[in-house]
N, CA, C and O atoms as CSV, one atom per row, in Angstrom:
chain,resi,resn,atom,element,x,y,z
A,1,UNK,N,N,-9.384,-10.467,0.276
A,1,UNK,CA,C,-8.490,-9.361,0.566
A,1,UNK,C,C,-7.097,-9.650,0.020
A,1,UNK,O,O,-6.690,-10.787,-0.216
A,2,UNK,N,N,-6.542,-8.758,-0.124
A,2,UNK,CA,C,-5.144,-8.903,-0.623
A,2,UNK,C,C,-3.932,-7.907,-0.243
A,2,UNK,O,O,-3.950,-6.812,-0.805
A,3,UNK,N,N,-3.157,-8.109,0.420
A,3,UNK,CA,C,-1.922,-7.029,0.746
A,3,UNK,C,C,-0.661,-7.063,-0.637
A,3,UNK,O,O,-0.367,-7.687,-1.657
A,4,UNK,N,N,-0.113,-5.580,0.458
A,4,UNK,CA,C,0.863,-4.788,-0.573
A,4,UNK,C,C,2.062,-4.338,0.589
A,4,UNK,O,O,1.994,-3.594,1.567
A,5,UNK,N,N,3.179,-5.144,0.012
A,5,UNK,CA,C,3.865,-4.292,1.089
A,5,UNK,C,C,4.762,-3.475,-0.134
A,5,UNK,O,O,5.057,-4.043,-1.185
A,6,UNK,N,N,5.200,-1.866,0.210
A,6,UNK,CA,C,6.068,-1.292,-0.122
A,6,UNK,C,C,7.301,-0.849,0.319
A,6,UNK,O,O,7.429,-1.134,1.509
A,7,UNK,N,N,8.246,-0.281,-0.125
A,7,UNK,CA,C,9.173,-0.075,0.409
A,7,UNK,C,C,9.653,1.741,-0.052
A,7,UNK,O,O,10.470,1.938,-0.952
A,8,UNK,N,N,9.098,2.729,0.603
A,8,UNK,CA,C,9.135,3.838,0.376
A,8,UNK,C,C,10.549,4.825,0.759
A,8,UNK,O,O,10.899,5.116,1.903
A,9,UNK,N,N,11.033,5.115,-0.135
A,9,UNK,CA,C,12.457,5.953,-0.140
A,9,UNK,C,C,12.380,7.335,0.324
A,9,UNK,O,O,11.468,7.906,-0.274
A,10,UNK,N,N,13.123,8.284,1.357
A,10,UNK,CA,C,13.057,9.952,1.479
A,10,UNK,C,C,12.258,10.199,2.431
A,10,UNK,O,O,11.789,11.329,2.561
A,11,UNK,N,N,11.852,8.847,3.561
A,11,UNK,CA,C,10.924,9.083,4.576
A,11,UNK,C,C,12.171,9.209,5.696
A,11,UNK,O,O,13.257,8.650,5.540
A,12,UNK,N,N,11.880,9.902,6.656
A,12,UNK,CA,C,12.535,9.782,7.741
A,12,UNK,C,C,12.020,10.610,9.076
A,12,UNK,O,O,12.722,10.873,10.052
A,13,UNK,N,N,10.961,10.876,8.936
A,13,UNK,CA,C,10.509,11.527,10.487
A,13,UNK,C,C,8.562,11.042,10.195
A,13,UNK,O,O,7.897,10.718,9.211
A,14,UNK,N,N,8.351,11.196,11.321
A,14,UNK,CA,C,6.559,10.950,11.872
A,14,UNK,C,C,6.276,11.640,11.086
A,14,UNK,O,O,5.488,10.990,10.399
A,15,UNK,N,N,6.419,13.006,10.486
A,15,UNK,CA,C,5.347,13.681,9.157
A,15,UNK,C,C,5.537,13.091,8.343
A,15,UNK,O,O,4.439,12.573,8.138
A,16,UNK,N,N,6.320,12.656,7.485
A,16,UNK,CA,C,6.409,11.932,6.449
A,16,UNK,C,C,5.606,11.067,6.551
A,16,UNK,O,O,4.887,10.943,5.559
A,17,UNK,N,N,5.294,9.931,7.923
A,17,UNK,CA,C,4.791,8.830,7.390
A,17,UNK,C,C,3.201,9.290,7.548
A,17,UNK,O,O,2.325,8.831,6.814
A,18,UNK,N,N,2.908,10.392,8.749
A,18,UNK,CA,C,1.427,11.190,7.879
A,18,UNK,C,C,0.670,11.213,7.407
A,18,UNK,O,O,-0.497,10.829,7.471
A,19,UNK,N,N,1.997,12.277,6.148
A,19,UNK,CA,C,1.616,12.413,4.939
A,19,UNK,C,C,1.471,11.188,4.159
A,19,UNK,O,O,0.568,11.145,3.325
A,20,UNK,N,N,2.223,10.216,4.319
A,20,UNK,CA,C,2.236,9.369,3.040
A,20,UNK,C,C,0.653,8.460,3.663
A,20,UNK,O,O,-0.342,8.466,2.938
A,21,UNK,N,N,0.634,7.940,4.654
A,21,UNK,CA,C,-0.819,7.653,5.206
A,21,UNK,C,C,-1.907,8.480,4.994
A,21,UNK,O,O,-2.962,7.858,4.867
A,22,UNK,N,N,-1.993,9.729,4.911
A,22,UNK,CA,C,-3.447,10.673,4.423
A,22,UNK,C,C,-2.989,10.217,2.862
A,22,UNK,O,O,-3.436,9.072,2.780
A,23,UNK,N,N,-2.493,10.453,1.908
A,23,UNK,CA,C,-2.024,10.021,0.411
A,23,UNK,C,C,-2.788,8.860,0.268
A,23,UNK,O,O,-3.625,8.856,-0.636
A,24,UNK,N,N,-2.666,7.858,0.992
A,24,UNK,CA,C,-2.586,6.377,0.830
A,24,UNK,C,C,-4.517,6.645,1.170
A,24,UNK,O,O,-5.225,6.486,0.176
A,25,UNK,N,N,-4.957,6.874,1.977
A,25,UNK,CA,C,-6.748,7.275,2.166
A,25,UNK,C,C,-7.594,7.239,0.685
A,25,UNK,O,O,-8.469,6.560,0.149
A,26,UNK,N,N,-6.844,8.286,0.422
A,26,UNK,CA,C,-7.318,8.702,-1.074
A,26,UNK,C,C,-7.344,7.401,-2.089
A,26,UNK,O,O,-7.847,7.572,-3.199
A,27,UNK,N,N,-6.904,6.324,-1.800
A,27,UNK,CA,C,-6.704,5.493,-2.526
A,27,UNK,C,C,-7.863,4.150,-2.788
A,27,UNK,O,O,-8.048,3.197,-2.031
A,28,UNK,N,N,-8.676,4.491,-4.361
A,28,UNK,CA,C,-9.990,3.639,-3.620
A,28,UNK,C,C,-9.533,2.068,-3.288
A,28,UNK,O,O,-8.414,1.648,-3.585
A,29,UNK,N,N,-10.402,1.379,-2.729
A,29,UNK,CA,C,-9.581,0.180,-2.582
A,29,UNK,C,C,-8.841,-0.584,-1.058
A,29,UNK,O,O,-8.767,-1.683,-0.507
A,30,UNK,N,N,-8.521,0.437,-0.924
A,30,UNK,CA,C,-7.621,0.161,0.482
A,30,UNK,C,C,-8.530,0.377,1.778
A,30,UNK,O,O,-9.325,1.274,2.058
A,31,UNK,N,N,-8.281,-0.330,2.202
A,31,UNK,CA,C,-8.958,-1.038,3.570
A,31,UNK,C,C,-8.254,-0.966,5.162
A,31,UNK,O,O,-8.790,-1.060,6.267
A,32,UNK,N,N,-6.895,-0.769,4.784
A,32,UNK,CA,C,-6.077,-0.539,5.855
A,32,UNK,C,C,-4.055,-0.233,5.650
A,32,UNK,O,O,-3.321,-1.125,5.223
A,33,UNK,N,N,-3.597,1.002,6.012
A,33,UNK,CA,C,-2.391,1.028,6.039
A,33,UNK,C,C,-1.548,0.815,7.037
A,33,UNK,O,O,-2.092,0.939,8.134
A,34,UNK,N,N,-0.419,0.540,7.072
A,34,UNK,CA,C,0.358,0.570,8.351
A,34,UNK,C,C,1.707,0.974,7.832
A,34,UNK,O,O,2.561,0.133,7.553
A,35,UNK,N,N,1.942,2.595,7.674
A,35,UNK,CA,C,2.939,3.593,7.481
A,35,UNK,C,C,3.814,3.615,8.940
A,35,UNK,O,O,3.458,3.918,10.079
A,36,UNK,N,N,5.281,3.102,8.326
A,36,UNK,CA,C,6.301,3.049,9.301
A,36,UNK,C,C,7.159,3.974,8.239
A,36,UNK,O,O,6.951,4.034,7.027
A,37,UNK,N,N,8.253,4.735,9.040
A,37,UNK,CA,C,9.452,5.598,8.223
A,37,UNK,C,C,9.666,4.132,7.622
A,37,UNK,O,O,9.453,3.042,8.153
A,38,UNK,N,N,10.264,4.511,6.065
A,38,UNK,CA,C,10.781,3.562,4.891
A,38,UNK,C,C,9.906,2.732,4.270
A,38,UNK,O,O,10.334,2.063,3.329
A,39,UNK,N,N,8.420,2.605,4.696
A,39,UNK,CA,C,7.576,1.677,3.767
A,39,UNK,C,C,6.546,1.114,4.611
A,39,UNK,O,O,6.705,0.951,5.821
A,40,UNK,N,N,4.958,0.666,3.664
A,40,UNK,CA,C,4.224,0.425,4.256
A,40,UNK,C,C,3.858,-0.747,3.986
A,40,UNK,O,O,4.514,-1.504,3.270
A,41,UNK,N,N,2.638,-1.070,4.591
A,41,UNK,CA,C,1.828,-2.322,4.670
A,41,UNK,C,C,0.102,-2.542,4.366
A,41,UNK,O,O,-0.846,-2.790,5.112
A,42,UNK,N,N,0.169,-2.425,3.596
A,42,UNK,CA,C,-1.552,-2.096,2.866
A,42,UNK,C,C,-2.446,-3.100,2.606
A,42,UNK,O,O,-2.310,-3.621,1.500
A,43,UNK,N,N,-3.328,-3.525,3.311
A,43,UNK,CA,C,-4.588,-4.200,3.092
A,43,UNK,C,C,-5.385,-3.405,1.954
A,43,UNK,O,O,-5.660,-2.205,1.926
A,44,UNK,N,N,-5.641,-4.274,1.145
A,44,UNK,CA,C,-6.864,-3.756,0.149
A,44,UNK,C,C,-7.675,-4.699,-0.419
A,44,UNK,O,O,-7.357,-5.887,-0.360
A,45,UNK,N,N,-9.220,-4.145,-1.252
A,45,UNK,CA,C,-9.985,-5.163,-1.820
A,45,UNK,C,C,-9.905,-5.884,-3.067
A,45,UNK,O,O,-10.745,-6.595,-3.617
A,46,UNK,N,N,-8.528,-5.509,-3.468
A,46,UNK,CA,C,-8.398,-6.090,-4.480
A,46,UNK,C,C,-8.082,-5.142,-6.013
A,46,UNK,O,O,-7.494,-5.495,-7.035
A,47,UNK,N,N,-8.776,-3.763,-5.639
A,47,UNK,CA,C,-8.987,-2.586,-7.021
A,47,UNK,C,C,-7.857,-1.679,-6.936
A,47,UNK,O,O,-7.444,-0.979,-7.860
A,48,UNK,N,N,-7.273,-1.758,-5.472
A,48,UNK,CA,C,-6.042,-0.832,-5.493
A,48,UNK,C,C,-4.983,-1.365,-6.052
A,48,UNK,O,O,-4.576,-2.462,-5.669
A,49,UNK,N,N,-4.302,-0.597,-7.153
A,49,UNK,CA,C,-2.669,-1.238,-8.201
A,49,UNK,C,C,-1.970,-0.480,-7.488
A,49,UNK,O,O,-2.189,0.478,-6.747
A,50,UNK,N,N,-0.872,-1.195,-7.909
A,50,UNK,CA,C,0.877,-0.737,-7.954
A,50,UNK,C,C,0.770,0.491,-8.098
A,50,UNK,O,O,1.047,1.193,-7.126
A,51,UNK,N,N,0.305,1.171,-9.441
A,51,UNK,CA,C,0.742,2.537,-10.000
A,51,UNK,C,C,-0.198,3.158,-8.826
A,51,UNK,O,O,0.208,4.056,-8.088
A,52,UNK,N,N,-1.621,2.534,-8.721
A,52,UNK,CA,C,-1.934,3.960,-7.885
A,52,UNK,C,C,-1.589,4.241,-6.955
A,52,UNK,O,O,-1.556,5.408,-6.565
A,53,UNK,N,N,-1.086,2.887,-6.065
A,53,UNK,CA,C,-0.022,3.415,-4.487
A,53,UNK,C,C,0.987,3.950,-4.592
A,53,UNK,O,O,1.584,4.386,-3.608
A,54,UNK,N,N,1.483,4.067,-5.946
A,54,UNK,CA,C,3.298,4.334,-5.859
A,54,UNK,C,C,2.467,6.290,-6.083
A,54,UNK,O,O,2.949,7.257,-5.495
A,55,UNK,N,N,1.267,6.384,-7.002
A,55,UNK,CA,C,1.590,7.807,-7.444
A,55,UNK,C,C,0.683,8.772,-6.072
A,55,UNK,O,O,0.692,9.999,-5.974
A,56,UNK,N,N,0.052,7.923,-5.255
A,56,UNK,CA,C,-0.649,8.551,-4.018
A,56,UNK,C,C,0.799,8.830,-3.276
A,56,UNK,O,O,0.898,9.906,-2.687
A,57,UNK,N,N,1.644,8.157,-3.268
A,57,UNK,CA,C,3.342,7.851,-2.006
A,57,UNK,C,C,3.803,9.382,-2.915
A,57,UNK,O,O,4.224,10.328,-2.250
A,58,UNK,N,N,3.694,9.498,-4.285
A,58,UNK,CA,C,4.232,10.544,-4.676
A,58,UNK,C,C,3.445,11.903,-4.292
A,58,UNK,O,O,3.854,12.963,-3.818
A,59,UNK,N,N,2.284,11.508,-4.642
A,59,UNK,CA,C,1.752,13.163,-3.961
A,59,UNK,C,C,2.624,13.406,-2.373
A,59,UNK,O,O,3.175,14.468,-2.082
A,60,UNK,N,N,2.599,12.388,-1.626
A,60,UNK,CA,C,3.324,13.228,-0.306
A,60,UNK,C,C,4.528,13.306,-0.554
A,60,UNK,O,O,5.045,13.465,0.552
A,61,UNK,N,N,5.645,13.289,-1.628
A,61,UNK,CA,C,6.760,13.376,-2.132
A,61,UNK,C,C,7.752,12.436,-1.692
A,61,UNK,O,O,8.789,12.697,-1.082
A,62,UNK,N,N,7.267,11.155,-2.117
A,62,UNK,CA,C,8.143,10.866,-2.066
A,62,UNK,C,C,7.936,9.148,-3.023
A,62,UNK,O,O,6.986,9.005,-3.792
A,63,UNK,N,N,8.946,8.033,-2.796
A,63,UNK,CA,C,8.850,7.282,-4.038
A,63,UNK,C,C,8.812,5.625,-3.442
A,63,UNK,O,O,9.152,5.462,-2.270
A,64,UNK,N,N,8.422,4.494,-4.206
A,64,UNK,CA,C,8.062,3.555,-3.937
A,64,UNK,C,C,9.218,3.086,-4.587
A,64,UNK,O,O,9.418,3.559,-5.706
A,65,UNK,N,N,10.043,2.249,-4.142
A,65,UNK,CA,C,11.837,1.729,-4.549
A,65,UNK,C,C,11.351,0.620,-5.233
A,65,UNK,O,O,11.548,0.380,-6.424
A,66,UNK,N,N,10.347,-0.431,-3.999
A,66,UNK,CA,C,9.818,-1.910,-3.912
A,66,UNK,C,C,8.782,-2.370,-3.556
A,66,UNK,O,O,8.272,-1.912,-2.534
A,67,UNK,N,N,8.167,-3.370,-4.244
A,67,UNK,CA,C,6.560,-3.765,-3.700
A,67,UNK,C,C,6.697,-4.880,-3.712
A,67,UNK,O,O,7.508,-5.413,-4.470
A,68,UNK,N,N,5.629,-5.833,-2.525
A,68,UNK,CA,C,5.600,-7.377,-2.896
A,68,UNK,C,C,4.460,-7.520,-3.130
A,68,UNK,O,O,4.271,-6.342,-2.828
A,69,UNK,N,N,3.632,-7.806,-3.352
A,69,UNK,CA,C,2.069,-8.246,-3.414
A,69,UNK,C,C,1.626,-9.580,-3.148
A,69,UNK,O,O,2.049,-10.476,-3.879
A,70,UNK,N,N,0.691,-9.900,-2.037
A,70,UNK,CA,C,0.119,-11.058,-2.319
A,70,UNK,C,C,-1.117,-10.831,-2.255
A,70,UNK,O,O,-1.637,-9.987,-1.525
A,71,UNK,N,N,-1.886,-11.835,-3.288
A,71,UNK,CA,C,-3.258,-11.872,-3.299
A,71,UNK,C,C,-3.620,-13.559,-2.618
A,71,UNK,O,O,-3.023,-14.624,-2.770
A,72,UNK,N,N,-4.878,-13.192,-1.824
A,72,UNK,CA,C,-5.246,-14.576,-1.496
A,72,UNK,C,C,-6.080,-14.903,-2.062
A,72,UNK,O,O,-6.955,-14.073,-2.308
A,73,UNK,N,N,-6.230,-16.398,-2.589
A,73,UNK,CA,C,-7.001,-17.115,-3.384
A,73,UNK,C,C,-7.582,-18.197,-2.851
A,73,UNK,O,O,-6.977,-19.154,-2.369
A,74,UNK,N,N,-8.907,-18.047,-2.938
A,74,UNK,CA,C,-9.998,-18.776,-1.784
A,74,UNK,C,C,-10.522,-19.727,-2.863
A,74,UNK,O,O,-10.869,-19.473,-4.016
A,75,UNK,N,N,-10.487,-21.095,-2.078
A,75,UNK,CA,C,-10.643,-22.329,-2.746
A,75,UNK,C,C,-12.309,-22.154,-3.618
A,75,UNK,O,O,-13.253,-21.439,-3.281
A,76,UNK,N,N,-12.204,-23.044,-4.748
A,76,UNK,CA,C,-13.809,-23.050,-5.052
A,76,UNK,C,C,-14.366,-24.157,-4.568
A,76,UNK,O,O,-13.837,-25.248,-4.357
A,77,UNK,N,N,-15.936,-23.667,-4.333
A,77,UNK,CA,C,-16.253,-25.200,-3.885
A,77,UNK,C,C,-16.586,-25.906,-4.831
A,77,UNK,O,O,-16.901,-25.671,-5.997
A,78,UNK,N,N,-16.412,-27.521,-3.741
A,78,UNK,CA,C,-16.479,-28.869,-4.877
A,78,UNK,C,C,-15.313,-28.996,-5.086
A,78,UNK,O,O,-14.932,-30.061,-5.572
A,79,UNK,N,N,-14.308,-27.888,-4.767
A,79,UNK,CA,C,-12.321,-28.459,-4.990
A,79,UNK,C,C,-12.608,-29.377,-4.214
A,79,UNK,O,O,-13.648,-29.255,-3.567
A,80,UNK,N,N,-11.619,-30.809,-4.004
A,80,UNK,CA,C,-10.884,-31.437,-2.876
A,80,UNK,C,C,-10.928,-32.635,-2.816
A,80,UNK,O,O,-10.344,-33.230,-1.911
């Protein structure tokens, strides 16, 4: 699994974050959001990008400022 945090601009009431959560559904990949006013927190499997969260945040109108991404990377075996 791998998270995404964003930082979403022009949110400021409970519909907004909603909308930008039904947006974010549509998104294959994603596994779990957590839409607060100003930016979210996205679990995904790995297939969901940058562009497609920033242009799903745009269908509910509005824009992605900042993203961090981490991916986790699971040891191989026989490492150690």
């Amino acid at each position: 699994m791998a998270r995404m945090t964003v930082r979403i601009d022009g949110m400021a009431c409970v519909q907004c974050v909603r909308a930008v959560n039904t947006a974010l559904t549509a998104v294959p990949g994603i596994t779990a959001a957590e839409v607060r006013v100003g930016g979210a927190t996205i679990a995904h499997d790995g297939r969901a990008t940058l562009e497609q969260v920033a242009d799903a945040v745009a269908v509910a109108g509005y824009e992605v400022s900042s993203a961090v991404e981490e991916r986790r990377v699971l040891p191989l075996l026989g490492d150690g």
